[in-house]
C-alpha positions in Angstrom: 2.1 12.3 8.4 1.5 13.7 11.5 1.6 12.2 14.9 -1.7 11.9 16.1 -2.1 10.6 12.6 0.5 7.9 12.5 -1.2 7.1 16.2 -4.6 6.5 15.0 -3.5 4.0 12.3 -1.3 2.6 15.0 -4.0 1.8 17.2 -6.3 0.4 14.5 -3.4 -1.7 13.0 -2.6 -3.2 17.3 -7.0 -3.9 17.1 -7.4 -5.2 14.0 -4.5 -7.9 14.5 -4.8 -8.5 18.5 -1.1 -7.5 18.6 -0.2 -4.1 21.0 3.7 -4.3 19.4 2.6 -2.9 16.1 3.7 0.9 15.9 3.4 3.5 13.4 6.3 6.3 13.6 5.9 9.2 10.8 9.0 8.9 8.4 11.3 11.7 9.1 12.5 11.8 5.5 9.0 12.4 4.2 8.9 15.2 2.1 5.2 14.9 0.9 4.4 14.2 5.1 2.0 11.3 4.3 3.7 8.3 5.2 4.3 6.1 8.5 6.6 3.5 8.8 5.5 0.4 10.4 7.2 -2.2 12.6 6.2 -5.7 14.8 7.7 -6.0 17.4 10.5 -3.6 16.8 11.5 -4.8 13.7 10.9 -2.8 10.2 7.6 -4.8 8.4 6.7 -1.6 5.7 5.1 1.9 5.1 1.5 3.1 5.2 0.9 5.9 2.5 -1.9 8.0 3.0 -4.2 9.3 0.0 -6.3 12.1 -0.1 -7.0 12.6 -3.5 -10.9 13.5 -4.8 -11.5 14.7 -0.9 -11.9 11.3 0.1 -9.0 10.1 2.5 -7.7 6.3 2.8 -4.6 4.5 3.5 -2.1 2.3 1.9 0.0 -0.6 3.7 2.7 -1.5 1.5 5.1 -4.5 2.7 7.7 -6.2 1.0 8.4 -9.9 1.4 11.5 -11.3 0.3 11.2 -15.0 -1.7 14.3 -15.3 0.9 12.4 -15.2 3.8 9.7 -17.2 2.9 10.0 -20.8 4.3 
C-alpha cells in the first residue's frame, strides 16, 4: 500500500474513533503492496487489507484478540 494511501485510512481511522494516536504505516514485507499495519498508541492492534477486485475498491481491518487478554 502506498503512503498517501496508508495516510488516508489513517486519518479516517483517528476521525471515526476521536483518537489522533491511531497510525497506519504500509507493511514493508508486503509483497502484493496492499496492506497497512495498524497501531494505538504505538502499540501493534492489526492489518488493513485493501481489495480491489470487480473495480470497486474497499478495505479490510483485521485484528486479533487473544481469549488471554480479555478480562
Amino acid at each position: 500500500m502506498e503512503a498517501g494511501e496508508a495516510n488516508q485510512i489513517e486519518r479516517y481511522l483517528q476521525k471515526r474513533f476521536a483518537n489522533n494516536t491511531i497510525k497506519a504505516r504500509p507493511r514493508s514485507d508486503d509483497v502484493a503492496e496492499s496492506s497497512a499495519e495498524i497501531s494505538v498508541g504505538g502499540e501493534f492492534v492489526g492489518v488493513v487489507f485493501k481489495d480491489d477486485e470487480d473495480g470497486e475498491v474497499c478495505y479490510h481491518f483485521q485484528m486479533t484478540i487473544l481469549d488471554e487478554d480479555i478480562d
